[in-house]
C-alpha positions, 0 to 999 in steps of 0.5 A, a space after each residue: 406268663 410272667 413269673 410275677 403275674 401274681 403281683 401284677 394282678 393285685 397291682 392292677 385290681 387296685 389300679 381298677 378300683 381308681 377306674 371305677 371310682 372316678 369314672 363319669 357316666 355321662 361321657 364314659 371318661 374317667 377323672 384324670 386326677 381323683 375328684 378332678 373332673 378334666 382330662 385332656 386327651 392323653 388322659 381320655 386315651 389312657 382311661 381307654 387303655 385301663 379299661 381295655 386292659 382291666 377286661 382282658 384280666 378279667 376286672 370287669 365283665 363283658 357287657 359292662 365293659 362294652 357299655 362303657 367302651 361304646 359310650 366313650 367312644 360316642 363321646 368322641 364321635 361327638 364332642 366338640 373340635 377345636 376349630 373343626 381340626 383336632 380334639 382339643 386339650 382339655 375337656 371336661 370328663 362329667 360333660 364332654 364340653 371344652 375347658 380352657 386353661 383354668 378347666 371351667 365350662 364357660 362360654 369363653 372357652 368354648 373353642 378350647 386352647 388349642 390341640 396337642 398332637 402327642 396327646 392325639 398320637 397317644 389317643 390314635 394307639 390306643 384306638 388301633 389297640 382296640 379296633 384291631 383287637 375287637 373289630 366290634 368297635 372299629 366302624 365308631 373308632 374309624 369315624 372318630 379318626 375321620 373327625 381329624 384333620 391330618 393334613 394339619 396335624 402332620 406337616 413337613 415331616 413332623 407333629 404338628 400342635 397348637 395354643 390359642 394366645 389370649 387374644 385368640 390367635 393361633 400359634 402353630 409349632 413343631 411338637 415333640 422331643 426325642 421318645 415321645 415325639 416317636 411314640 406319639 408318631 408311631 400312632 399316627 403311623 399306625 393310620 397311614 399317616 406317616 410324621 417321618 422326621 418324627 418316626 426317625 430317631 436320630 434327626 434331632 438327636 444328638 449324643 450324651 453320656 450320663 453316668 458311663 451310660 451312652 444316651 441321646 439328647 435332642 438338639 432342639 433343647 427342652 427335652 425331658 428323657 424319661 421313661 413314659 414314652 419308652 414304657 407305652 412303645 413297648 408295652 403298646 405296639 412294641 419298639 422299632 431295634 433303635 428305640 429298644 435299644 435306646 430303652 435299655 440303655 435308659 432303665 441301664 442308667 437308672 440302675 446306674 444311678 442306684 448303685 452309685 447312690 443307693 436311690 432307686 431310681 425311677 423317673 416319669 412324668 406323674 401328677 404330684 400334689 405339689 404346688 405351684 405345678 402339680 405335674 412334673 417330669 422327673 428327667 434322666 437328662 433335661 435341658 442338658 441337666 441330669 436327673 432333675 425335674 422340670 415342669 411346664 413354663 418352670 426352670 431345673 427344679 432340684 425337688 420333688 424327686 420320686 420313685 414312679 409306680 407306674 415306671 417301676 410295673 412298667 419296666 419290670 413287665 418289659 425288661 424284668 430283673 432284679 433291679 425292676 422287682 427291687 423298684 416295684 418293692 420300693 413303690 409298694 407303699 405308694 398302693 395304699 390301702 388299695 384304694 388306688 395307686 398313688 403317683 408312687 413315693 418321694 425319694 427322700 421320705 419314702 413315703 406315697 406321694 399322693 396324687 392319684 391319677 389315670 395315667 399311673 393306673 392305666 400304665 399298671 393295668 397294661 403292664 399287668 395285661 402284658 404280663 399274660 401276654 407277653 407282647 405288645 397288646 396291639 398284637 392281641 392275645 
């Protein structure tokens, strides 16, 4: 056990308390953003995970997790797909139907935008997590895998993604940079079927150094190296020797970063509410700019920066030491009065930065649980 399980623990009772006060019974999904009732399927996969997790601690009793549990895996077994192919990217979390990029239930988006196959490949992990685990789920998990159309999702070697133009037609494209273009194929790995180009590391990768720290950038461009993918690998299904070793030299320079300027450092993608993107990568290396922050569709941003609860539990259940306490320290603030944790704090101010979300109290439930366990959850108890 980790010798601050107890941490962890007080950590992840606040990180349920989002889980039960955004949950929506209707589809058994839980608002990706508080009061926003829309996720898209990283979200969904997430709010399974907080859900796994938060009963394996010991959070949530058994019939009620398994009431909850079955009724979100039904809403995946029958949702509506994007075009007969893929989940499709958003859906709305009090009804199950398919919003479209301004996240309204109309008849015009009824077919959806398009499908994402790294949101999908975090959706396959956490699939494989809990139909291992408890076999009781497997015959939903198994239809649900059954609904995709793989040989579409998976070509040539690679992820396949999707957006639909305004005039409907369909753009197809290679999807994934280096760390979640792994993590993301390692999930459809985990169901035979293998992206092979995307699993291998060093395809697109070419070499950088950012502060004395030896790291990797990915040719193709537009890639955000930051944290997210490295932590879910680990704390997930456990990382393959080349991306632990990559891992360690990712948190190494964020402590790098922290002894050259004193910032403690933890960067992620989060949900910050801060206009006009309101979702925002802070990235050890983006585009060939370090430590910067980028958004979709957006140039090098300079602001917001801050310091990422979820990263900070993350790193500290999978690499502990004195720099990750000194981070989960540094995000305290970011819990509130234990109402739910906030995306973590602003580097400059300190102060929380708002923006509760799925993502941050899943990522902390799971760190939490892999503070018992000690290995990654896919390996069970």
């Amino acid at each position: 056990m980790h010798a601050d399980h107890a941490l962890f623990l007080q950590a992840a009772r606040t990180a349920w308390n989002y889980m039960e006060r955004e949950y929506q019974p209707g589809t058994g999904w839980v608002n990706s953003v508080s009061g926003y009732p829309y996720a898209t399927v990283w979200d969904i996969a997430s709010a399974l995970s907080g859900l796994y997790s938060a009963h394996r601690l010991g959070l949530v009793g058994s019939a009620e997790y398994d009431r909850r549990m079955r009724r979100s895996l039904r809403s995946l077994q029958t949702v509506r797909l994007f075009d007969g192919t893929a989940l499709s990217k958003n859906y709305s979390t009090a009804t199950g139907t398919i919003a479209g990029r301004d996240d309204r239930d109309t008849l015009a988006t009824d077919r959806g935008t398009g499908w994402s196959a790294i949101d999908i490949g975090r959706l396959l992990v956490w699939l494989k997590v809990i139909s291992t685990n408890e076999p009781q789920y497997a015959a939903d998990i198994n239809r649900i895998v059954a609904r995709l159309d793989f040989s579409t999702l998976v070509s040539a070697g690679y992820l396949q993604g999707a957006t639909a133009d305004g005039a409907g037609k369909l753009q197809r494209y290679t999807e994934g940079r280096v760390g979640y273009e792994q993590y993301a194929a390692a999930g459809f790995a985990l169901w035979g079927y293998r992206a092979e180009e995307a699993l291998n590391l060093g395809r697109n990768t070419i070499p950088i150094t950012v502060m004395d720290v030896p790291l990797v950038a990915d040719r193709r461009g537009y890639d955000h190296l930051t944290s997210e993918p490295f932590v879910l690998m680990g704390l997930e299904v456990g990382w393959t020797p080349e991306m632990g070793d990559l891992a360690s030299r990712v948190l190494r320079v964020q402590e790098e970063r922290y002894r050259r300027t004193g910032q403690v450092t933890m960067v992620s993608e989060d949900a910050i509410p801060v206009a006009p993107y309101y979702f925002y990568y802070y990235s050890i290396n983006y585009h060939g700019h370090q430590f910067v922050v980028g958004a979709q569709d957006a140039d090098v941003l300079q602001e917001p920066r801050w310091v990422s609860a979820k990263a900070a539990f993350g790193w500290h259940a999978l690499l502990p030491g004195g720099y990750t306490r000194l981070a989960v320290d540094a995000v305290a603030v970011a819990r509130g009065t234990g109402r739910a944790w906030s995306s973590g704090v602003f580097e400059k101010s300190r102060k929380s930065t708002g923006g509760e979300n799925v993502n941050t109290a899943a990522v902390i439930l799971e760190s939490a649980l892999h503070s018992v366990t000690g290995r990654p959850l896919l390996a069970g108890r």
